[in-house]
N, C-alpha and C positions, 0 to 999 in steps of 0.2 A: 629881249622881253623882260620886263621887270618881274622879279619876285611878287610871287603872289601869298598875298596875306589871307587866314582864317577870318571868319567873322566873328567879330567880339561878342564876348557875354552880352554889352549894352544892348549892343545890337538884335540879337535874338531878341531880347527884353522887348524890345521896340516892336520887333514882328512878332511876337506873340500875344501883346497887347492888343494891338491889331486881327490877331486872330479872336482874341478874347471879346472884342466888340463884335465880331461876325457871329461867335457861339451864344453870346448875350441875345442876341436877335432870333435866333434859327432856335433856340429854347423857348423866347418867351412866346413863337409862336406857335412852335409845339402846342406849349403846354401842357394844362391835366382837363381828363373828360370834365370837369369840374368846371371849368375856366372858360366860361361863354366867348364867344368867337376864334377860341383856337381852333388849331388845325386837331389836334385831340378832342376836342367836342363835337367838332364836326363827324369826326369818322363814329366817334361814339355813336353819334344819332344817326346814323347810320344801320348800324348794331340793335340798338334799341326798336327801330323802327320795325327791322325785322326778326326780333324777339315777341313782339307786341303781335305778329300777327296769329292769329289764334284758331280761325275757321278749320272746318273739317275739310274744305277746297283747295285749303295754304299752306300743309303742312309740307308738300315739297319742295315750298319755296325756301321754307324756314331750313329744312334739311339741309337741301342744297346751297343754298347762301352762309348760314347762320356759322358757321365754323370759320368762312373766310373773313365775313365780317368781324368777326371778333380778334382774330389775327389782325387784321390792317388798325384796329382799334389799340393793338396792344404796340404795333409797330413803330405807328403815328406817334405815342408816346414815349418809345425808349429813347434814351439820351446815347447810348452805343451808335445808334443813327449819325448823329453830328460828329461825333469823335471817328468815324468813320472818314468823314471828308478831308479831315488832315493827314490822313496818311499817308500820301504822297510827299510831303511836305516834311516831314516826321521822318522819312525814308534819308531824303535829299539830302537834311541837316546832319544824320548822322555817316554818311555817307564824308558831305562835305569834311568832315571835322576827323574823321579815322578814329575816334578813338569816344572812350563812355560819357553819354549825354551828361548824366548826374554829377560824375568828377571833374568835369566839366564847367557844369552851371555852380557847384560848392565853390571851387575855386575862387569863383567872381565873387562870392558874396551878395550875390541878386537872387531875388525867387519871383518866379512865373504868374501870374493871378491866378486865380483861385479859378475862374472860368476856364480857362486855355487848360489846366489839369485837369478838370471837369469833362469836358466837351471835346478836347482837339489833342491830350498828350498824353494818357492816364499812367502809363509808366514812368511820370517821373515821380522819384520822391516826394514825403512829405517836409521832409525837412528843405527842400526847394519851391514850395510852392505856399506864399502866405496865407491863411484862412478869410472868410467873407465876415464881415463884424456879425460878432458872438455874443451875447447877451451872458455872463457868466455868473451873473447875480444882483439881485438888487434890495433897497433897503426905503423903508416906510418909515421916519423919522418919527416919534411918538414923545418925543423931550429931550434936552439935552444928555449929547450922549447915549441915548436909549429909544432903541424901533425895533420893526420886524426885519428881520433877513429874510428871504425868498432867494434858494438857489436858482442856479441859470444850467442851460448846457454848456456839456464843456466842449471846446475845438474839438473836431473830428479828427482822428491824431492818426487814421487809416488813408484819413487824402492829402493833412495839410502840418504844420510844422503850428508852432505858437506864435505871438505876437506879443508889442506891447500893449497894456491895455488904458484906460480911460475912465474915467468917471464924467457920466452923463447928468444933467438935471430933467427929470419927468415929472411931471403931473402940474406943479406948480412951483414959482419962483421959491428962491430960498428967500427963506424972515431974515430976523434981523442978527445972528449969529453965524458966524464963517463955519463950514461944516470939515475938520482935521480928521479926512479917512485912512483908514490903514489896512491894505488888501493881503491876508496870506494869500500864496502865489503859489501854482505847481507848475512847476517849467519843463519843455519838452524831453528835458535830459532826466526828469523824473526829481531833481534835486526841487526843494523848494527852499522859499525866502518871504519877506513882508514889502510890500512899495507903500510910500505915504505922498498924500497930496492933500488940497485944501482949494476947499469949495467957499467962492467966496459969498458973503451974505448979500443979498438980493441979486443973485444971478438969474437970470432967466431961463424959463423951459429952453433945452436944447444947447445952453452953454455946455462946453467941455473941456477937461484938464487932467491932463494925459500925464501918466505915474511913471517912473521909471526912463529907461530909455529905448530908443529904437531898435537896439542890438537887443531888448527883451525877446526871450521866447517862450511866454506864459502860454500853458495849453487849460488849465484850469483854477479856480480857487477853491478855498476848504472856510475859508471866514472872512467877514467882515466889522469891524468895529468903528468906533470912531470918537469922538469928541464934538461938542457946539451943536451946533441945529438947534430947530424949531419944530415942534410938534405940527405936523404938516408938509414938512417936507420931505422929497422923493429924491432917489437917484439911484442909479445904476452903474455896475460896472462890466465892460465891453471889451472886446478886442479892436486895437488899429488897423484897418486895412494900410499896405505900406506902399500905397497908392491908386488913386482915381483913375478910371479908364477916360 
């Protein structure tokens, strides 16, 4: 019988993406009561309907039901529900492997998407698990060199590790000036630094030009500045997801 081999970092990668499209689905049809045709609005109106009943004939309906509906209202909605389903699977892996998921998955140098941590594996690390794009701040050009800042939130640094980030173009194309940004950075390890890029002149809404490099693990910024622009132009800086499901 041949030696038998572990399964690789890549590999889990692979199956867990895979899980990550299963929990992307079974969330978004969760839902919130908010969220017309989910399964959360549903049980909601549920709830409501018998919240709503008010005669002096109905009050033991309300009694009797109103406590369970609001339970299955809150059930319907919790995200513990799906992360629930991999636990089997979650069991297996560390099973298969003898030894700590985490030192493990550091080793490889790979992190898990931001879903499968979410939904399907909540104990792993943040430092293994990349963030969902983060809007970290942005900037309302008002003349060369000079606009508004508007902070952003920072990486949730309780689920997920940092990334590199991005400068976005919104609202309207760049004029006729290349825009030369320069992001202070706060990186997962708490140290910070500056990244620079350059936004070129007449890029388009939705053009991007990514700072730094992949090995970044920015969790937040504290400033932005820059150089060039056009009174009228926009843009933002973001987190990289470190890949598409």
């Amino acid at each position: 019988m041949p030696a038998q081999r572990l399964i690789t970092q890549s590999e889990y990668i692979a199956l867990t993406d895979s899980l990550a499209r299963m929990i992307g689905v079974l969330l978004a049809a969760k839902g919130g009561e908010d969220t017309p045709a989910t399964a959360a609005a549903h049980a909601a109106a549920v709830r409501n309907t018998i919240t709503a009943l008010d005669q002096p004939d109905e009050a033991d309906i309300t009694v009797d039901l109103l406590p369970a509906a609001i339970a299955l209202a809150t059930a319907v909605e919790r995200e513990s529900e799906v992360a629930g389903l991999s636990a089997g699977f979650n069991a297996a892996i560390m099973s298969h492997l003898g030894q700590d998921l985490n030192t493990w998955l550091s080793s490889g140098g790979l992190r898990v998407h931001h879903l499968f941590r979410r939904g399907g594996n909540t104990t792993i690390l943040p430092a293994n698990v990349f963030p969902p794009a983060c809007v970290l701040g942005s900037m309302a050009v008002t003349g060369p060199g000079a606009g508004t800042f508007t902070d952003g939130q920072a990486v949730d640094t309780a689920r997920y590790g940092g990334a590199q980030i991005e400068l976005e173009v919104t609202g309207n194309p760049i004029g006729a000036a290349d825009i030369v940004a320069t992001v202070s950075s706060v990186f997962a390890n708490g140290t910070t630094d500056t990244r620079t890029a350059t936004i070129p002149n007449g890029s388009i809404v939705g053009a991007k030009v990514a700072l730094g490099t992949s090995a970044d693990r920015i969790v937040n910024i504290t400033g932005l500045s820059f150089t060039g622009g056009t009174n009228g132009d926009t843009f933002r800086v973001q987190t990289i997801e470190d890949r598409d499901l």
